[in-house]
Structures are given as structure tokens and as C-alpha cells.
C-alpha positions as CSV (number, residue, x, y, z in Angstrom):
1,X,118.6,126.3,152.0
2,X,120.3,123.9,149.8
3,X,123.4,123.9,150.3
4,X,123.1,125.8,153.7
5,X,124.7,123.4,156.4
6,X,125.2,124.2,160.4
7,X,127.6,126.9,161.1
8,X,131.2,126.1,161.1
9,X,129.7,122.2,160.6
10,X,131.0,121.5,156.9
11,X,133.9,119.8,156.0
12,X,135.0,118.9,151.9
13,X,137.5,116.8,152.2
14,X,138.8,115.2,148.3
15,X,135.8,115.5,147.5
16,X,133.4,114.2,150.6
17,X,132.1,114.9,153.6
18,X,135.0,114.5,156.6
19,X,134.7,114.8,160.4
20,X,133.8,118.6,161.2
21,X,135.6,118.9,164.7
22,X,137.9,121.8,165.7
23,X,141.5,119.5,165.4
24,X,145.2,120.0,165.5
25,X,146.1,122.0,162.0
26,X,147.5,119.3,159.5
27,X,150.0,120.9,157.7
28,X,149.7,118.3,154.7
29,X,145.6,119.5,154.0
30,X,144.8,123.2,153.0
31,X,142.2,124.5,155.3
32,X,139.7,126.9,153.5
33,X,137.3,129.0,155.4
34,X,134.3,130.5,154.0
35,X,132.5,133.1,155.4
36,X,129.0,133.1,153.5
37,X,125.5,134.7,154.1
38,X,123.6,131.6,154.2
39,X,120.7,134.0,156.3
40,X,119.2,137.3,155.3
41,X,118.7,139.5,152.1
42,X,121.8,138.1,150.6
43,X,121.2,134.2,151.2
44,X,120.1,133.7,147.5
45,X,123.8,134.6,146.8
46,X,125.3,132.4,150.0
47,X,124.0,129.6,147.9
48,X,125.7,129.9,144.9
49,X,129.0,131.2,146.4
50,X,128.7,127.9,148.6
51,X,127.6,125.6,146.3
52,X,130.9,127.1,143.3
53,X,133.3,126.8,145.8
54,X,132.3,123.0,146.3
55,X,131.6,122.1,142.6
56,X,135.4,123.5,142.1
57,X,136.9,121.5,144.8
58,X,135.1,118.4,143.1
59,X,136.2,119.2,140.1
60,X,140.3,119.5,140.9
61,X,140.1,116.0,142.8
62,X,139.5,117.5,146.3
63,X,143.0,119.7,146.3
64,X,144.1,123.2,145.9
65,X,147.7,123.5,144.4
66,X,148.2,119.5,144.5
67,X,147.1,119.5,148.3
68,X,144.4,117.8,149.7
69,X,142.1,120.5,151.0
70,X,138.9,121.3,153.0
71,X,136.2,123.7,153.2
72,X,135.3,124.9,156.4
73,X,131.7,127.1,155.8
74,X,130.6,129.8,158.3
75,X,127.6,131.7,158.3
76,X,127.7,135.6,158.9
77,X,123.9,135.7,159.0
78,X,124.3,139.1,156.7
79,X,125.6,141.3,160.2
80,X,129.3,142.7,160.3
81,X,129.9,141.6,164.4
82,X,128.9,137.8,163.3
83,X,131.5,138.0,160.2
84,X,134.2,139.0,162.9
85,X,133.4,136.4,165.3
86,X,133.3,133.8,162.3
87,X,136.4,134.7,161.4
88,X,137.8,135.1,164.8
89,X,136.6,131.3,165.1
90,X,137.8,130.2,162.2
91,X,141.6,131.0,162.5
92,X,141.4,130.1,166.0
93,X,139.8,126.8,165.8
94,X,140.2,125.8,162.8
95,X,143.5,126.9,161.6
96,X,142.3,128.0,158.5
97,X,145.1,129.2,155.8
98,X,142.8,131.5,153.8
99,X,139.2,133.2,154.5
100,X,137.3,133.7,151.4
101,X,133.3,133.9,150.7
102,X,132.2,137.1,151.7
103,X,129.0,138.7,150.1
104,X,128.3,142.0,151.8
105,X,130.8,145.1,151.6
106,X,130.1,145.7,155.4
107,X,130.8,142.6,156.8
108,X,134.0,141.6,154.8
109,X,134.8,145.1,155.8
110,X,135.0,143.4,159.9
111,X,136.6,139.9,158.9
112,X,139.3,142.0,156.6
113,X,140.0,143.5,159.6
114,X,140.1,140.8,162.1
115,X,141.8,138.6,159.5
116,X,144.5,141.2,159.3
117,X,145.1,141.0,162.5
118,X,145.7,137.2,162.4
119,X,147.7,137.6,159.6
120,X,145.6,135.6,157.7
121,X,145.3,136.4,154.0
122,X,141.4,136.9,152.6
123,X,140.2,136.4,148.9
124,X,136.9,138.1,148.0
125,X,134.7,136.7,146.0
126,X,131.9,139.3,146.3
127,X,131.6,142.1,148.3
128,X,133.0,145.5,146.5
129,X,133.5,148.3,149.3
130,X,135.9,150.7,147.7
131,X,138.2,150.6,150.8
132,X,138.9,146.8,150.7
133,X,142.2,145.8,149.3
134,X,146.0,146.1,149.5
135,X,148.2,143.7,152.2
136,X,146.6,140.8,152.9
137,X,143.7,141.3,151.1
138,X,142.6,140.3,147.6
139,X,139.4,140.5,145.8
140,X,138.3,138.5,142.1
141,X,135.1,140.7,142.1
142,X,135.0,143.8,141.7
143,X,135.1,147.6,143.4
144,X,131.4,149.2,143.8
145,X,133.3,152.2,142.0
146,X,134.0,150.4,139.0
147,X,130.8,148.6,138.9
148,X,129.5,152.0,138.5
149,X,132.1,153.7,136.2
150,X,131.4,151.2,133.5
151,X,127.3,151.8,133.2
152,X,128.2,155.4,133.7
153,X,130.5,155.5,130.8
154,X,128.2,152.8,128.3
155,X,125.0,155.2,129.7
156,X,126.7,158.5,128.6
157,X,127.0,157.0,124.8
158,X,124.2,155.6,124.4
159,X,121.4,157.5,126.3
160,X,122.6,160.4,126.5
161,X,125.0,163.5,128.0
162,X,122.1,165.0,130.5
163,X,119.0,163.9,132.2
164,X,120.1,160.6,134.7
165,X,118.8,160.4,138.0
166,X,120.1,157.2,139.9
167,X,118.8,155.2,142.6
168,X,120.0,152.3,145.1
169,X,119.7,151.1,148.5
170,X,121.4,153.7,151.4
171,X,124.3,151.7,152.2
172,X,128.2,151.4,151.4
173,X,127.6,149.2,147.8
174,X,124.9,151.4,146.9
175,X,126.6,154.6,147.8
176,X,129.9,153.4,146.1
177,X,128.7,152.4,143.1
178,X,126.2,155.1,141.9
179,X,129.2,157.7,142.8
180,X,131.0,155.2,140.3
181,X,128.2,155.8,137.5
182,X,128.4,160.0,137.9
183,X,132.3,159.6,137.7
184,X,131.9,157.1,134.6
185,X,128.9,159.3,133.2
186,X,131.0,162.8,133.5
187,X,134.1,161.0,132.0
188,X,132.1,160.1,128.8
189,X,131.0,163.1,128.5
190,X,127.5,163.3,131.0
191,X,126.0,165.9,133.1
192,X,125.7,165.8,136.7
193,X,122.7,163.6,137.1
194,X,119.7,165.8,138.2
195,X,118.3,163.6,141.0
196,X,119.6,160.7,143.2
197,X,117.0,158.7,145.4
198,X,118.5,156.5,148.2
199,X,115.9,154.0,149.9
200,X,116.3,152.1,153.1
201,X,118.4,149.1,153.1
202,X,117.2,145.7,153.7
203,X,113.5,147.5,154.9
204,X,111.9,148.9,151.3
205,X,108.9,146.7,150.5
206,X,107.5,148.9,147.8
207,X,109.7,150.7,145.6
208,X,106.8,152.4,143.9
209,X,106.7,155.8,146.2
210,X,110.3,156.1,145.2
211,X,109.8,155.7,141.5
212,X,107.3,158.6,141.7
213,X,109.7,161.2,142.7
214,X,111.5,160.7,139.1
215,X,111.5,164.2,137.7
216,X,109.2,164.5,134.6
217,X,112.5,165.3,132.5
218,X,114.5,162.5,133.2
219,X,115.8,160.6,130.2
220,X,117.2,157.2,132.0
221,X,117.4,155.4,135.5
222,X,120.3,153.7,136.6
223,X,119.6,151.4,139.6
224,X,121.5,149.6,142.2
225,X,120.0,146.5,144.0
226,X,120.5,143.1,144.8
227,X,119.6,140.2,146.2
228,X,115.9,140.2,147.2
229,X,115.6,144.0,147.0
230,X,116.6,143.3,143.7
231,X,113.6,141.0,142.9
232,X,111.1,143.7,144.4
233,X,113.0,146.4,142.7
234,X,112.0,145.1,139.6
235,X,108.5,143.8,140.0
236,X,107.6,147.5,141.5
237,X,109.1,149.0,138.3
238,X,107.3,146.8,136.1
239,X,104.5,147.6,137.5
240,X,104.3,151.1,138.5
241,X,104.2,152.2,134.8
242,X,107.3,154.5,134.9
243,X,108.2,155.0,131.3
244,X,111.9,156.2,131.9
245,X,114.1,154.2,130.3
246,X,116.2,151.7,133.1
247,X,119.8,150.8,133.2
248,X,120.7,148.4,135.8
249,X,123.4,147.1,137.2
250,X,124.1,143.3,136.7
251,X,122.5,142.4,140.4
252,X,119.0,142.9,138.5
253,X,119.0,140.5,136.4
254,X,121.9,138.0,137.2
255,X,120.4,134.2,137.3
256,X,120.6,133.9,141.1
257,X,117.1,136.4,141.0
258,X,116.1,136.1,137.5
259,X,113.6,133.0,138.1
260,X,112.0,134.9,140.9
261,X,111.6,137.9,138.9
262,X,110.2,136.4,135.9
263,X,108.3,138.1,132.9
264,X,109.4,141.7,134.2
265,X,113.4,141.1,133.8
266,X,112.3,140.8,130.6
267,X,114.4,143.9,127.9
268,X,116.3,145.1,130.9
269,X,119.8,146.2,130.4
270,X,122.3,146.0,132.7
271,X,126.0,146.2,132.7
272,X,128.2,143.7,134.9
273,X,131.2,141.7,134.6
274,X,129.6,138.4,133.5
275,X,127.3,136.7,131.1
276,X,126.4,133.1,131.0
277,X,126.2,133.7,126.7
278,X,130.1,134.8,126.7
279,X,132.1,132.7,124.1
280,X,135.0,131.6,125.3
281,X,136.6,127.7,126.4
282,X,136.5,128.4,130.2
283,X,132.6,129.7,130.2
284,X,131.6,127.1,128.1
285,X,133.3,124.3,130.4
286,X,132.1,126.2,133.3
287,X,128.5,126.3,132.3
288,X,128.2,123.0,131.6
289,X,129.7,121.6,134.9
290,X,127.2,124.4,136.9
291,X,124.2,123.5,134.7
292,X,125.1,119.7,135.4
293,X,125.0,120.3,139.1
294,X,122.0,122.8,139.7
295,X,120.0,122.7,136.7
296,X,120.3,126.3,136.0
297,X,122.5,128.6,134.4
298,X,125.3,130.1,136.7
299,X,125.1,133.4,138.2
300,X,127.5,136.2,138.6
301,X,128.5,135.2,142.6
302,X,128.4,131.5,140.8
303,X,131.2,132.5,138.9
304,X,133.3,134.7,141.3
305,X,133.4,132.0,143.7
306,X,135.2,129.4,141.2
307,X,137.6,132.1,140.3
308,X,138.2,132.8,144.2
309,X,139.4,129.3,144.3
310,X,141.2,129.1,141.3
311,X,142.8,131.7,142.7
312,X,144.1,130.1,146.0
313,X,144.8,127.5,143.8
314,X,147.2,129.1,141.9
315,X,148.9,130.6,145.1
316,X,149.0,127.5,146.7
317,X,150.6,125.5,143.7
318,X,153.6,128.3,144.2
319,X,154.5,126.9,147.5
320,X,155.7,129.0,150.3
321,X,153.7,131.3,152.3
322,X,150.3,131.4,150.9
323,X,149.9,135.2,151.4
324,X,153.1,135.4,149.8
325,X,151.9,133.5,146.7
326,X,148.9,135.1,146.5
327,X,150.6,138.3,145.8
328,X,152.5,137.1,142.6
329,X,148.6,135.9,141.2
330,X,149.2,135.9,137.6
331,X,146.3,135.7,134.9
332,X,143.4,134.0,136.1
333,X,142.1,132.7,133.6
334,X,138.4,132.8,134.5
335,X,134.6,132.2,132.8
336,X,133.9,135.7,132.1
337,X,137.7,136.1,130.1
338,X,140.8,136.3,131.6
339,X,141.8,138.7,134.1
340,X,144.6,139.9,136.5
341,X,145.0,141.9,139.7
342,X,145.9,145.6,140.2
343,X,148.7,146.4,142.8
344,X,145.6,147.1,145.1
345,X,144.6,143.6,144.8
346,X,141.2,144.5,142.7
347,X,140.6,143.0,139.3
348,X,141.8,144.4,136.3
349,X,138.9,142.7,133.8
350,X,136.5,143.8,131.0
351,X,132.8,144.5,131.7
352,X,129.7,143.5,129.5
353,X,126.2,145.4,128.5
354,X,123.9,142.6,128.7
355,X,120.1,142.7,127.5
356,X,118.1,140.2,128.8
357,X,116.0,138.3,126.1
358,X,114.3,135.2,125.7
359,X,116.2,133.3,129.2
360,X,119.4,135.1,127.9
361,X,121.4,138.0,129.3
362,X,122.6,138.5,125.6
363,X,125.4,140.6,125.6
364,X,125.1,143.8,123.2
365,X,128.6,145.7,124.2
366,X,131.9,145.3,125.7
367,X,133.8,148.3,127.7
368,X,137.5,147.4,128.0
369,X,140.0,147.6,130.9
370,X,141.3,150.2,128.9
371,X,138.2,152.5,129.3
372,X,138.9,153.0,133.0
């Protein structure tokens, strides 16, 4: 992969490549591991997460909070017992002061917990298991839950109180976040959906047989996939002539798949917390410096991954125990519009109804913090 380097083999050091050898800590540079699926379903996302957390290291002159730091990458190949072992390498060889990266809900699940146990502080920059969180622990993504709740709410005013059937792959994220949407859906108003179709994770290669068992009355499908189930997700529903209306969730069609998927992203709607089209001075910097690098506009990971390091930023800048900083975080202010952190360490941040049109994941709605 691009920016895919030999396990544990990466070193940014002010900006450049430095000698990648396990070495006494130096207590004047801030270590940074990453642990990042750079094999497997989710290495599409690896990339960009990898590829952020650089461009934002280039862009602050090679320091975090005034100190000359480094980025030590790991790969967790997608499976929970490698994320451990990473991370049980990482504070033990490398010292590190802060694990971040972290794609997969099931695998940050294992380096939380063996991070923990170092007392080593971890900022997540994807993965949304529910039960992540609290000491130690901070996360500038999201929750599965609320990923959910916020299509579940937008889909009970728009498309109506009854007739939702959901579907997503049978793991923790998928689980999580259509529980989110009946929650969401039943708070605005919706009726328990009348069908949920779960499909194997990581093994689905045709998502057709599952679209067939959509109930004749249905009036809308919310869907939960990403990565490259996401990409087949959506060519099988273009093609398998389903004319239920689709509501997605932001994985669909977020630019680290959209160039695979083509023509058929084409009018989908999904809800997610981020759209390269948002207005505002930090998304319009940010999208430039991404485009300037990759050629392409950033994706949702893309984004999550700066704002993981502007967050260690921050907490380093307040000197002091960086665990201990990190739990005074203030307002990040970030490309998708400024957000903060709950006491549970999950972000408190405004979510978008994007439609995707012409190359553009236009966004057609806002749902506030204050909705939750």
C-alpha cells in the first residue's frame, strides 16, 4: 500500500524519516505509536489514518505541543491478538507516550486493554465500540450508538414513522450502530423496525441473497458497512434492482471507497459526521493541504486522524502528565466544526445528511448535539 511501511519500521521525526531501532526513551521527543490496519478489509482506511497523521506532523514542523515528535506505525493486520501484541511492543520497546490509530471496534477493544494496563493513555481515531472510553481512554470519532441514533432520528422525519428494516455486517460496529438507529428512530417518533438482516463479517461476497429477504412492505433501508464490504454493498444494491429507498451510514459513500464504487454511489444518502463540502476555515485549510498531498478529497478516517493529533497536541502543549492533559481536552477545533469531549471521553459534535451528487457528498441537513 502507499503509505504501508514494515511493522513497527517507521519513524517521523521533524518531519523526515529517522533511524527506526528500539532505543533508550528520549524524554525531550514525543513518541507516538500508531496502531493501523495496513492488511485486511479495513486497509483502505489504514491508509488514510496513516497517511493524516503524517501530513499533520508535517504540517506543525515535526512537533506535538512544541516537542519534537515521532511516529512509530504498527500494523494490527485487522485481528484483536495482533493489536495487543503491537501494543504490548510498542510501550515496551518503544517507549511510546500515547497509542492512537485504531480502525476496528474489536481490536482497539484488546490494545485499550493492554494499554491500560501499561498505563499508557490511547486516543481513537476510529473505531466506535460502545464500551470504549473513560480512564485512560479517549476517542475523536465517534460511538457506533450514536452513529446510529442520528440516521435513526433524520430517517424517522423524513421517511417515515413505520416500515424500516436495517441491515449490517454481524459484528460489534454493526450490531452497535443499527441498535443506535431503532433507539434514534423510536425517539423521533418510529416504529420498531419490522426486519433486521445481519450478514457475515468480512466473508459476504454477494449481498444480493440478502437484499431479497426485504419484506414487500418496507418503506426504507438503513445499512451499515464499510470498508470493502462497503464497496460490494453498494454495487450489489445497484444492481439487484431493489426499489426500497436506502439510507446509509457515512462508511458508504465516504471518499476512501467512493472511487471504487463509482456510478452506483451515485443519490445515496447517508448520515455521518463529516463532509468534504462543509464551510467552515479549518475544512477549507484542511482540504486543500489533503488534496495537495493525495490528489483526492479527504475521507472521514482522513479527517479523524488529524483531529487525533491535534488532540495530543493540545495535551501535550499543557505540559505535565500527558494522560493528565489529555483529560482537560478543551474544544478541538476540527474540519468537520468544532467539537468537545463528554466525561466518557466520546465526542460531543454535530452530524450531517449528506447526498452524494456530482463527486460531492452535498450536505442537505444538520442534526445538532442537542438532538441526542
Amino acid at each position: 500500500m502507499k503509505y504501508a511501511l514494515l511493522a513497527l519500521a517507521a519513524v517521523l521525526a521533524a518531519g523526515c524519516g529517522g533511524a527506526a531501532t528500539p532505543r533508550a526513551a528520549d524524554e525531550s521527543v514525543l513518541t507516538v505509536g500508531a496502531i493501523i490496519s495496513q492488511t485486511g478489509v479495513y486497509a483502505a482506511l489504514g491508509d488514510d489514518m496513516e497517511a493524516a497523521m503524517r501530513l499533520y506532523l508535517d504540517e506543525h514542523g515535526g512537533k506535538l505541543g512544541g516537542r519534537a515528535a515521532r511516529l512509530v506505525v504498527a500494523d494490527d493486520a485487522g485481528a484483536p491478538e495482533t493489536g495487543q501484541q503491537k501494543a504490548r511492543q510498542l510501550t515496551a520497546e518503544h517507549q511510546v507516550a500515547v497509542i492512537t490509530g485504531l480502525v476496528a471496534s474489536p481490536v482497539a477493544v484488546a490494545v485499550a486493554k493492554e494499554a491500560t494496563a501499561q498505563q499508557v493513555p490511547v486516543v481513537i481515531a476510529n473505531a466506535g465500540a460502545d464500551a470504549l472510553g473513560g480512564p485512560g481512554v479517549f476517542r475523536v470519532s465517534y460511538t457506533n450508538y450514536a452513529h446510529g441514533f442520528a440516521a435513526g432520528l433524520y430517517a424517522a422525519r423524513t421517511y417515515g414513522k413505520d416500515g424500516a428494516v436495517l441491515m449490517g455486517a454481524d459484528y460489534s460496529a454493526g450490531a452497535e450502530t443499527l441498535n443506535g438507529f431503532a433507539e434514534g428512530y423510536a425517539k423521533g417518533g418510529g416504529a420498531k423496525p419490522i426486519k433486521r438482516i445481519l450478514t457475515p463479517f468480512g466473508k459476504t461476497r454477494d449481498f444480493r441473497p440478502y437484499l431479497s429477504q426485504i419484506p414487500e412492505e418496507a418503506a426504507f433501508l438503513y445499512v451499515f458497512y464499510a470498508g470493502g464490504e462497503a464497496i460490494t454493498f453498494a454495487r450489489d444494491f445497484s444492481r439487484s434492482g431493489a426499489k426500497v429507498k436506502l439510507l446509509a451510514c457515512q462508511n458508504i459513500t465516504d471518499e476512501d471507497v467512493l472511487q471504487a464504487i463509482g456510478q452506483d454511489a451515485e443519490g445515496i444518502v447517508s448520515v455521518g459526521l463529516y463532509s468534504p463540502a462543509l464551510d467552515n476555515p479549518e475544512n477549507q485549510a484542511f482540504t486543500a493541504k489533503w488534496r495537495a498531498r493525495t490528489g483526492k478529497n479527504p475521507s472521514v478516517v482522513a479527517v479523524q486522524s488529524w483531529d487525533a493529533m491535534s488532540l495530543i497536541d493540545q495535551a501535550a502543549a499543557r505540559g505535565g502528565r500527558l494522560a493528565d492533559a489529555l483529560e482537560r481536552a478543551g474544544e478541538i477545533r476540527s474540519p468537520r466544526g468544532a467539537f468537545t469531549l463528554d466525561r466518557r471521553h466520546n465526542p460531543v459534535q454535530s452530524w450531517y445528511v449528506r447526498e452524494y451528487t456530482d463527486g460531492v457528498n452535498k450536505v442537505i441537513a444538520t442534526i445538532a448535539p442537542s438532538a441526542f
